[in-house]
Backbone as numpy.savetxt, mean C-alpha at the origin, in Angstrom:
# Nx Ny Nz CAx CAy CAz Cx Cy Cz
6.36 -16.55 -0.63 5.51 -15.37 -0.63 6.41 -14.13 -0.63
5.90 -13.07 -1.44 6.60 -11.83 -1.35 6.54 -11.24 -0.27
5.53 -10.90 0.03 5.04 -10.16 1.22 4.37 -10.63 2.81
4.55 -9.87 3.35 3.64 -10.29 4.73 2.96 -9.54 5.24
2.34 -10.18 6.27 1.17 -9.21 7.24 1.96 -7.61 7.70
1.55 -6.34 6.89 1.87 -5.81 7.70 2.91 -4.77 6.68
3.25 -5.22 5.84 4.63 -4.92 5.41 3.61 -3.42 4.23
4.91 -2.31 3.83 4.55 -1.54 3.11 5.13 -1.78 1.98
3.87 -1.29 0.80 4.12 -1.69 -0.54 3.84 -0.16 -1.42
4.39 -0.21 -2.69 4.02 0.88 -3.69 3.74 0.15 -4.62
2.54 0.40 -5.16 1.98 0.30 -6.50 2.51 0.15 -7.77
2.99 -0.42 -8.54 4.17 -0.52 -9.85 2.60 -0.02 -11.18
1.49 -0.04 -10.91 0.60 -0.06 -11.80 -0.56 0.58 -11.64
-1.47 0.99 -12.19 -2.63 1.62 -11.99 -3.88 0.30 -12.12
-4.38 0.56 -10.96 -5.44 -0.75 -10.60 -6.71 0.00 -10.33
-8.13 -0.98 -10.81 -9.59 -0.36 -10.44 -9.77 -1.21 -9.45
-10.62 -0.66 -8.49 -10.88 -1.27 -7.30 -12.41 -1.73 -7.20
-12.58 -2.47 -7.06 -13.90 -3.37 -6.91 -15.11 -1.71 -6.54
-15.31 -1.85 -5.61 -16.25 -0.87 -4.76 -15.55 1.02 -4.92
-15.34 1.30 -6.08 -14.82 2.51 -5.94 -14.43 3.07 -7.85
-14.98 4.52 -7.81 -15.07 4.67 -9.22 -14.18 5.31 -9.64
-12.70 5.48 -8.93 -11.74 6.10 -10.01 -10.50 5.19 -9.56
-9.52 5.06 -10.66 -8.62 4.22 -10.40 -7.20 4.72 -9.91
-7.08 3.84 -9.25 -5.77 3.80 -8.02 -4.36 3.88 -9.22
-3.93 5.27 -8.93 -2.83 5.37 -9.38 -1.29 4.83 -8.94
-0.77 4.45 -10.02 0.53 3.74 -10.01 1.79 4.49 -9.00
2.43 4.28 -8.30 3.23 4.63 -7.13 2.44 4.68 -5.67
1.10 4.70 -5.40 0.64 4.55 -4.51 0.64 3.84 -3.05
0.83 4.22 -1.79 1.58 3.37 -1.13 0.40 2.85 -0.20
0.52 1.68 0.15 -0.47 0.96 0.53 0.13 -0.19 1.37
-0.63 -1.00 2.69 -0.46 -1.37 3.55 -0.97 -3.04 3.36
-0.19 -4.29 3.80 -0.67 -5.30 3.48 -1.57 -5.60 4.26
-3.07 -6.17 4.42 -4.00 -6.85 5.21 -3.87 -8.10 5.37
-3.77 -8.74 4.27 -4.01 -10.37 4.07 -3.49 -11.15 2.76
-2.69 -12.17 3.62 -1.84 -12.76 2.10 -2.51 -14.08 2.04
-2.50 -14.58 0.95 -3.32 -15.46 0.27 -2.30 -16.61 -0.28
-2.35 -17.71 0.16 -1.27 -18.53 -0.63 -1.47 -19.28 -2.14
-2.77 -19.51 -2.51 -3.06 -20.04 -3.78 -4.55 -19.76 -3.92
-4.56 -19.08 -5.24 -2.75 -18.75 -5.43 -2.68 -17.19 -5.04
-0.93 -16.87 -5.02 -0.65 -15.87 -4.30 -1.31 -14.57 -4.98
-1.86 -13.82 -3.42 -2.30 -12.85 -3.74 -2.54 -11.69 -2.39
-2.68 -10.68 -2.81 -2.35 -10.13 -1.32 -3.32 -8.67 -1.34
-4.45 -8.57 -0.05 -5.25 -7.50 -0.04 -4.76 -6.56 0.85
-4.37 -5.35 0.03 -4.09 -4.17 0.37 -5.03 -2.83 0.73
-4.85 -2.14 1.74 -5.42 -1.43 1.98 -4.23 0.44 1.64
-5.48 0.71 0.78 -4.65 2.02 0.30 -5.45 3.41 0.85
-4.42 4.41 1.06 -5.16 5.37 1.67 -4.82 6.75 0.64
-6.32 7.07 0.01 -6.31 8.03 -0.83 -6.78 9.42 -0.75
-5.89 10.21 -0.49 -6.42 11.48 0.06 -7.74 11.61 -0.42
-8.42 12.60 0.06 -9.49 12.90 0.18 -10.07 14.42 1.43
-10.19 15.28 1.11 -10.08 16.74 2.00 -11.50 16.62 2.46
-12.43 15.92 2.05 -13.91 16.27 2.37 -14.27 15.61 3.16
-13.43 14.25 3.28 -13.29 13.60 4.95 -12.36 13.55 5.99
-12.95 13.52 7.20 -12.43 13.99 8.38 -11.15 12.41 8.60
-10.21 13.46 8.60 -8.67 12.37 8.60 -8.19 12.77 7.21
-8.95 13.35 6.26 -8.02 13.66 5.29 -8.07 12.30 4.29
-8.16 11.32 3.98 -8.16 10.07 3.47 -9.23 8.83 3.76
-9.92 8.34 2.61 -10.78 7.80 2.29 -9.67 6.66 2.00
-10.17 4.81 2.64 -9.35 4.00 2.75 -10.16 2.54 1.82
-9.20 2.28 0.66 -10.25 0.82 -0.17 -9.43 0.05 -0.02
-9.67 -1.14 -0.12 -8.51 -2.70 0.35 -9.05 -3.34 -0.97
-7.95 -3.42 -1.77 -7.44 -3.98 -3.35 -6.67 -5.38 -3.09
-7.12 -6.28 -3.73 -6.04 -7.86 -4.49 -5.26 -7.09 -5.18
-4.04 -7.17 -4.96 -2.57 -7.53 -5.89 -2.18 -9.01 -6.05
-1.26 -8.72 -7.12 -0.70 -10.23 -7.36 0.96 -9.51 -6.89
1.54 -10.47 -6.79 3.32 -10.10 -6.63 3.60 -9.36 -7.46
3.52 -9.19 -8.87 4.23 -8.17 -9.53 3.58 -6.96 -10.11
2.59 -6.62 -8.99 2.00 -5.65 -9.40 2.31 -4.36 -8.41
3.65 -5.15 -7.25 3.74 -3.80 -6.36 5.44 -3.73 -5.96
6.15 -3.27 -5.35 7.09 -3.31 -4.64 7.19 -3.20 -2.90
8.12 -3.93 -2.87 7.86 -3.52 -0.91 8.97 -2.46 -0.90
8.19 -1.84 0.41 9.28 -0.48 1.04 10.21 -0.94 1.73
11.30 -0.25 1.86 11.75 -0.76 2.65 11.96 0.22 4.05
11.47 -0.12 5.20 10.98 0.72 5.80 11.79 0.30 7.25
12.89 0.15 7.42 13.70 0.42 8.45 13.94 1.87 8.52
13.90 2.19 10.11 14.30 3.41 10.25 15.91 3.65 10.17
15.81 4.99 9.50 17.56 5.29 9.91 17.52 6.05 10.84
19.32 5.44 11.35 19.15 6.63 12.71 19.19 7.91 12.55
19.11 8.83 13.57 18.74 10.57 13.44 20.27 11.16 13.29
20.68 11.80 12.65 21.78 12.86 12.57 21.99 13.96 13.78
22.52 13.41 15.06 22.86 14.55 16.07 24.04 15.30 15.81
23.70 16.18 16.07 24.48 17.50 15.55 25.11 17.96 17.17
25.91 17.66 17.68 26.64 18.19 19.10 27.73 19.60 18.67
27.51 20.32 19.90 28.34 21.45 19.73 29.54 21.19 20.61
């Protein structure tokens, strides 16, 4: 499996989403829910701005297949202290 519970992904493609009428643009970063082993597939939850709701972002959970996204890589780096 590519991915796991949890992990952050970007979009490599522009995808329509079941329950929603404009389509999810390509670089989009989105959060894994649930991986699927057969066959592989993985429901993402993407968060698409939106100003007219409260939080700022309206949230749809999309099937990908593996090569329809990339994972982040999302270790933190450490902070740059600056001492005098």
């Amino acid at each position: 499996m590519k991915a796991k519970l949890y992990d952050q992904i970007k979009t490599l493609v522009e995808v329509q989403p079941d329950f929603a009428d404009e389509m999810i643009p390509k670089n989009t970063l989105g959060t894994i829910g649930e991986c699927y082993k057969n066959p592989e597939g993985y429901a993402v939850d993407i968060a698409i701005p939106n100003q007219k709701l409260v939080g700022s972002y309206e949230y749809v959970n999309v099937i990908f297949t593996s090569d329809q996204f990339v994972l982040i890589n999302t270790v933190l780096q450490p902070l740059n202290v600056i001492t005098q």
